[in-house]
C-alpha positions in Angstrom: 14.4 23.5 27.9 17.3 21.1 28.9 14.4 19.1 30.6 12.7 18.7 27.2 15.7 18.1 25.1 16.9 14.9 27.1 13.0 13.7 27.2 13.4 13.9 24.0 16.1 12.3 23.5 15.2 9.4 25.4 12.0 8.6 23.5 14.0 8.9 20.2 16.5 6.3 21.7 13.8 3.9 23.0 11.8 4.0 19.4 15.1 3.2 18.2 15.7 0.1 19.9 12.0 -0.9 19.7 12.3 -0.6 15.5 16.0 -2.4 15.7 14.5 -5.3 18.2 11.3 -5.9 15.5 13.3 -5.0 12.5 15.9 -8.1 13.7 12.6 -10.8 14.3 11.7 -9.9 11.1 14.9 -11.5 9.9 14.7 -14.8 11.4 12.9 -17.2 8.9 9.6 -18.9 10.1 10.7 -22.9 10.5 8.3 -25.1 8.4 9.8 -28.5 10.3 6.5 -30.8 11.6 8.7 -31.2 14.4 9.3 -27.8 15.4 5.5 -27.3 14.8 5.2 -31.0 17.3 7.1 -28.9 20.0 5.2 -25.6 19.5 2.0 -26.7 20.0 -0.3 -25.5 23.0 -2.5 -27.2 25.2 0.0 -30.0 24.7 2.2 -32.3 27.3 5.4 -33.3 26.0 8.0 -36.2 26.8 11.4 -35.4 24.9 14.3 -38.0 25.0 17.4 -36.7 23.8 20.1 -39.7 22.1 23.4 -38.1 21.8 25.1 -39.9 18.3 28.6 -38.9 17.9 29.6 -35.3 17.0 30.8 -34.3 14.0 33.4 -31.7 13.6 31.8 -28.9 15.7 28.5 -30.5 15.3 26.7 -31.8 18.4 24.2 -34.6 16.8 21.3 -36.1 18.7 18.1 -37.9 18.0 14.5 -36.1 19.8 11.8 -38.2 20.3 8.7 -36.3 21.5 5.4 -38.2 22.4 2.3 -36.1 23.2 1.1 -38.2 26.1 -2.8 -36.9 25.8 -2.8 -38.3 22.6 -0.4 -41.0 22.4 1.4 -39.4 19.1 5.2 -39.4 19.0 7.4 -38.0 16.6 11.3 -37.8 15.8 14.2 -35.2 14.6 17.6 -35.5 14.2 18.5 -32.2 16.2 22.2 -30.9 15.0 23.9 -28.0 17.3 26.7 -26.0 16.7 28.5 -23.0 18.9 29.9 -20.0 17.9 32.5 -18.0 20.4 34.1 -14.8 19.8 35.8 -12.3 22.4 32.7 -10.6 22.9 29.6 -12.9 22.9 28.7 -17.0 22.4 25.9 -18.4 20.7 24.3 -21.7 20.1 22.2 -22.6 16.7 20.2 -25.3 16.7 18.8 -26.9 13.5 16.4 -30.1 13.1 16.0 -32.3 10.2 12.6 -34.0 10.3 12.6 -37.6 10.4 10.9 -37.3 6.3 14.1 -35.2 5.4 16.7 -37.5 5.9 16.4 -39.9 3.2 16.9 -36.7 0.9 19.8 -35.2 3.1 21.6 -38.5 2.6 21.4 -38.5 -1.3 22.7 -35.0 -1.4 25.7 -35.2 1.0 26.1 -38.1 -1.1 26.5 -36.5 -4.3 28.7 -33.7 -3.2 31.1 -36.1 -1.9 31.1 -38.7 -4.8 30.8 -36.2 -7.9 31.3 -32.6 -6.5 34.5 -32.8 -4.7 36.1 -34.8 -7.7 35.7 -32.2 -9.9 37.3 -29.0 -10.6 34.4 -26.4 -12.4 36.1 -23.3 -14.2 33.1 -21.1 -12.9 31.9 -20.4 -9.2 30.0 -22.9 -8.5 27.4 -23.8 -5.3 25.3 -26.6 -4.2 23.2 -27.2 -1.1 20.1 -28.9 0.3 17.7 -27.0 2.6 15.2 -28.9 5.3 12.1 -27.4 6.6 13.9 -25.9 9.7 16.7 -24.1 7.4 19.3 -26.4 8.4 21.3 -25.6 5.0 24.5 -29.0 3.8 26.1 -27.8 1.0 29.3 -27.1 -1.2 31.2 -24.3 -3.1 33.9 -24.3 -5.2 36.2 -21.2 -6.0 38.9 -21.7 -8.0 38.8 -25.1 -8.7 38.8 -26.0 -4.7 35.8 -27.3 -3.2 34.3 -26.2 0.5 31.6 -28.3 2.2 29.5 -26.8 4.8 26.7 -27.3 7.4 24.7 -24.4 8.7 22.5 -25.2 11.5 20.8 -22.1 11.0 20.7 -20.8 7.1 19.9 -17.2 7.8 23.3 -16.9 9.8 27.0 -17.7 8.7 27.5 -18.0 13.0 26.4 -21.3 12.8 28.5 -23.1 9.9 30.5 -25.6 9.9 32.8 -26.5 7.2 33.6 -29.9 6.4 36.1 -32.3 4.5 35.4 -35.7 3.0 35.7 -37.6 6.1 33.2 -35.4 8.0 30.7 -35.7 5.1 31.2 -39.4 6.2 30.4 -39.0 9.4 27.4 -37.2 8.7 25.8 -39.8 6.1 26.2 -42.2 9.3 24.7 -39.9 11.7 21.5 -39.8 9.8 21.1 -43.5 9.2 21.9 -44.0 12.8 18.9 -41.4 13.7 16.9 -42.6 10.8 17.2 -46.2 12.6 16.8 -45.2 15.6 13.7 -43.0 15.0 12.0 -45.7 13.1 12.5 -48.2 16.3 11.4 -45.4 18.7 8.1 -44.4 16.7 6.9 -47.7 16.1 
């Protein structure tokens, strides 16, 4: 009997953890990025260069370009990274913003610096732009203060970064730099 009860037991526990494991993939958004898509591909031999640009806040920026040496096709990403550490585990989250995206990215991070962060809404207010890969810029403002923010990953808060002006700066420069640089390394 006591035989049984722990077998049983032990198969309750495993299902457990089986249904938690797929239950949590489940979570996880599917990326639409072409680049991610690039990476993924089988039957497929891949050259990746990695250019660091400068990091911003606790954002590790670099520029991927990928060339698929069978067929001669190369594509480019700006790749952003960010870390999170707490006593009992450490993560890294990282995001891409196709080379397509950044134009749009630009213009947003744009606006929240010139017209959101000037102004003081009565109301709860939020703003953001989303790429392919979930990568998630954006601002809120409660109570008349405004918080910018970068999440490498939208589906968790592990991987955001909040921002001030300056950083929003920094971040407009970044993706001309790996606009730039993508359009010289593609061509």
């Amino acid at each position: 009997m006591k035989q049984i009860l722990i077998s049983l037991v032990c198969v309750f526990l495993t299902c457990t953890s089986v249904f938690a494991q797929t239950q949590a993939k489940d979570e996880i958004p599917e990326s639409k990025s072409k680049s991610v898509e690039f990476l993924k591909a089988d039957g497929t031999f891949l050259v990746k260069e990695f250019y660091d640009l400068q990091k911003v806040k606790g954002v590790e920026c670099q520029v991927l370009i990928m060339t698929n040496v069978v067929t001669g096709k190369k594509m480019g990403c700006l790749r952003l990274e960010t870390n999170y550490r707490s006593q009992y585990s450490s993560d890294s989250y990282i995001g891409t913003l196709d080379a397509d995206e950044l134009d749009a990215c630009i213009q947003s991070l744009e606006y929240i610096k010139n017209t959101l962060l000037p102004s003081s809404p009565e109301i709860y207010t939020e703003a953001e732009y989303k790429t392919n890969d979930g990568v998630k810029f954006g601002a809120y403002c409660n109570k008349g203060k405004w918080t910018a923010f970068v999440y490498t990953k939208g589906y968790t808060s592990r991987s955001a970064e909040f921002l001030g002006a300056d950083n929003i700066d920094s971040f407009i420069e970044v993706m001309r730099q790996a606009k730039s640089l993508i359009s010289e390394k593609i061509a």
